[in-house]
N, C-alpha and C positions, 0 to 999 in steps of 0.2 A: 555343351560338350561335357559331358563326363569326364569327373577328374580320377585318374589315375593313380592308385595309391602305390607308397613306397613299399617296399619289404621294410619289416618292425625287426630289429634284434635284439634277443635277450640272451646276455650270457648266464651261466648259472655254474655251480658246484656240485651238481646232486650227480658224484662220479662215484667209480666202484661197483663192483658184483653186490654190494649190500643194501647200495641207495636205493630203492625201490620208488622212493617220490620220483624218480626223473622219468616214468611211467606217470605219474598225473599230472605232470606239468606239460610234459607231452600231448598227452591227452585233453589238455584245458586250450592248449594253445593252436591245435587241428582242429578242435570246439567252435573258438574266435573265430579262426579264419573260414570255416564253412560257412558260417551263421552270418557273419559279416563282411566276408570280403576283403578283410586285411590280412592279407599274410602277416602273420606273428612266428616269427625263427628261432625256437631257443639253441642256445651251443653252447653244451657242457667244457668244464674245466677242471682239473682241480683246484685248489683252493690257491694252493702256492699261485698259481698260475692268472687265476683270476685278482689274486693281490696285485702282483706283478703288474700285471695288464692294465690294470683301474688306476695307479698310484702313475703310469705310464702315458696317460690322457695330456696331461696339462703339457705335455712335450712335443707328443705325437698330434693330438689332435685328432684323433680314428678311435672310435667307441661305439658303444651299442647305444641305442635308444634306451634301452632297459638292463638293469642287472638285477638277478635275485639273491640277495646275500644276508649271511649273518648281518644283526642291527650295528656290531660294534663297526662295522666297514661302511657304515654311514658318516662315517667319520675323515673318510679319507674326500673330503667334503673340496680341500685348493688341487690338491692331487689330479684328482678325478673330475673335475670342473663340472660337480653337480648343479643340476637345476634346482632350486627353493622347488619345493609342494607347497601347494594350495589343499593346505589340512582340513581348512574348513569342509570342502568338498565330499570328506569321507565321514564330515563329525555322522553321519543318520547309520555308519556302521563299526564304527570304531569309538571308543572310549581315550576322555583325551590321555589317563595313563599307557594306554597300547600305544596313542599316537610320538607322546613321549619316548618310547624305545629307539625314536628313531629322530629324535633332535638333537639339533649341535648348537648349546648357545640359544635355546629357546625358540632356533628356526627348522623345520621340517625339510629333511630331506631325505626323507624316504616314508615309503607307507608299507606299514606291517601286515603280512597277509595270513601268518602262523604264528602262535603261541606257542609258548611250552619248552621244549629241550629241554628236559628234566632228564636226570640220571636215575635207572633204577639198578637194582641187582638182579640178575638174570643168571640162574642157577642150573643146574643137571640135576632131576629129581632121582635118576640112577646111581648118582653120588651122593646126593644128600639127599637121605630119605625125608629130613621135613626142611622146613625153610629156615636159612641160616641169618639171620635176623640178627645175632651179636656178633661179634670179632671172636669171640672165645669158643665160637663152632668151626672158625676153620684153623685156629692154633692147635684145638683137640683133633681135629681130622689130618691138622700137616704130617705125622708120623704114618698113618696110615694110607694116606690116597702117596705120601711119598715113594712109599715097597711099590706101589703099582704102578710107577711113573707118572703120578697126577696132580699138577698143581692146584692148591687149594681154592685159589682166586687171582684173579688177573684184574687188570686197568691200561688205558694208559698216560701213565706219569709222567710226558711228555708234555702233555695239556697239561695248561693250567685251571681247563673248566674239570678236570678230574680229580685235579687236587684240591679240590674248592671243598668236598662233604668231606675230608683230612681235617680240617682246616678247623671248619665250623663245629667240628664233633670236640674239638679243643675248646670251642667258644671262640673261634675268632671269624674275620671277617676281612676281604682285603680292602675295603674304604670305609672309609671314618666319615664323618663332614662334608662328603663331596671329593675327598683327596687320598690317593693312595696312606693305606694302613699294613707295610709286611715288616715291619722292623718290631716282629711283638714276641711276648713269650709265646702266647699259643702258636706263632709261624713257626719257632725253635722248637715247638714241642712234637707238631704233627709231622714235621720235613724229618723229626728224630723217631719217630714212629712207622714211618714208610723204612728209613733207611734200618733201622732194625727188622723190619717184617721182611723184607726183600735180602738181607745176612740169612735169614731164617729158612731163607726158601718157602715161606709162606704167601707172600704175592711178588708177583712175577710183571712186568711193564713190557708193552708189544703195543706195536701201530694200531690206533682204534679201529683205521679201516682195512685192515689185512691181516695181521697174524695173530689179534685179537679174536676175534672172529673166527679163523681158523681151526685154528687149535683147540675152542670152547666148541665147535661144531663136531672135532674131531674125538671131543670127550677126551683132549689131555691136559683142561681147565675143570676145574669141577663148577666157578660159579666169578661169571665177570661183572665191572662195575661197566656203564655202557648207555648209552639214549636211548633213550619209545622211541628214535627214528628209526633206530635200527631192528623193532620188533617183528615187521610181516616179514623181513629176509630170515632170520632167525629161525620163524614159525615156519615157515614153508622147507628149510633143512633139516630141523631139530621134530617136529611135531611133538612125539609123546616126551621126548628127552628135553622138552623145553619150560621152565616154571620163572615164574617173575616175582619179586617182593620187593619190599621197600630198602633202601639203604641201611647197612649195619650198623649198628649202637657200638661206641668204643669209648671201652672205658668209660660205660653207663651211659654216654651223652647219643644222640640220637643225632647221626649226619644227617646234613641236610644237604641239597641241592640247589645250583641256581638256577633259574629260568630265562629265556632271553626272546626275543623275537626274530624271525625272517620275514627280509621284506622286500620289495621293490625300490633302488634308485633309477635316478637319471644322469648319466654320466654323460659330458659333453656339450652340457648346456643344451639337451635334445627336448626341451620342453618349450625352449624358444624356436624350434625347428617348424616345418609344417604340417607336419605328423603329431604335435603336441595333442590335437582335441582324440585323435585314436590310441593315445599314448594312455592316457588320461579313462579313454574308452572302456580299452583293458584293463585297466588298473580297477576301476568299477568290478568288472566282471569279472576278477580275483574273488574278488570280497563280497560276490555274490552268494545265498543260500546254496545254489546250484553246485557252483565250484567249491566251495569250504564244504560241504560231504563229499564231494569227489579226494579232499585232504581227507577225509575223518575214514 
């Protein structure tokens, strides 16, 4: 007798009018299920919500088989009564620094399926006729794009992954050793730098995924700091008004950005479940050639 498979749940975050991945993870996971006959579910959330949700396990008891989440929420490891991976499994596509993004304490539990989240500058080439590459092109443009109601640059400085190229263009860095490092000059210096530039009316802080966004599409930002996630949304509203470069130099030093991974947990201890060898299945077929260009 043929066994019966369960429905697979994955919950995920790729929410918002900007998210455009939640189109190929869609697509990846109608992929699976035609090909092989496991229904694979994703359900979006936002992030709050999916925090919420995951850290809500160890109480509840009621979890997905799978979540796709930033690596730092591999962390939320007693919370969410993850399953251990079996890292070995992926060593023939994963390198063990990738695999690392997603250990607690030298045990895996989760597997990385994307690299990257790097921060670029993402500019109006109707505003700025060439690429604004120092801090001293949008202090010289604040008096001018201000007569026309435009702010020079945006972010949002609500994140701390925003504040991170502030940070480093001081020389600083927030871990030391393995152990939180914000008690520094450079923290004093860059937090006194945002808070003078935003007196100045030179950069402006708004939601990354909503009035960020808006307002740069709307051309009443001249050029945001902002993820390559958010590029094909950008590209399909902006076309020709759309240009990219690298993060600004301030005060001579070159920001820099951090990088992080997204990956796959299992929340629930769903790898002890009987679903584990299709859980496993999929997780393969993430990290297939097939499926990483349907990412790219």
């Amino acid at each position: 007798m043929e066994k019966k498979n369960k429905e697979i749940m994955l919950w995920h975050e790729f929410d918002g009018p900007g998210d455009t991945s939640i189109e190929v993870l869609e697509g990846i996971c109608k992929l699976y299920t035609e090909r092989f006959g496991v229904q694979i579910t994703p359900q979006v959330m936002n992030i709050t919500e999916l925090t919420a949700r995951l850290n809500q396990i160890k109480d509840t008891h009621q979890g997905p088989h799978l979540a796709m989440v930033p690596a730092d929420m591999s962390s939320y490891v007693e919370n969410g009564l993850y399953s251990e991976v079996p890292g070995w499994q992926f060593a023939d596509a994963l390198t063990e620094g990738a695999l690392s993004t997603m250990q607690l304490d030298g045990v895996q539990y989760g597997i990385p399926v994307l690299r990257g989240n790097h921060l670029v500058l993402y500019y109006n080439p109707e505003i700025y006729a060439s690429a604004p590459t120092t801090w001293d092109m949008f202090e010289e443009a604040a008096e001018r794009l201000s007569a026309q109601g435009i702010i020079p640059i945006g972010a949002d400085l609500q994140q701390g992954y925003w504040f991170i190229p502030f940070l480093t263009a001081f020389g600083g860095w927030p871990v030391q050793d393995g152990k939180p490092n914000i008690v520094t000059p450079e923290m004093r210096q860059a937090l006194q730098f945002i808070r003078d530039k935003m007196d100045q009316g030179v950069i402006v802080s708004l939601d990354g995924s909503t009035g960020l966004l808006e307002q740069f599409i709307e051309g009443k930002i001249g050029a945001i700091i902002c993820g390559e996630w958010i590029y094909n949304h950008l590209d399909k509203q902006m076309n020709n008004r759309l240009a990219v470069c690298q993060l600004p130099v301030i005060e001579g030093r070159q920001s820099l950005s951090m990088s992080s991974s997204i990956g796959l947990i299992y929340p629930n201890h769903s790898l002890t479940s009987e679903e584990r060898e299709n859980i496993l299945s999929f997780t393969h077929f993430m990290l297939s050639d097939e499926c990483q260009t349907m990412w790219t």
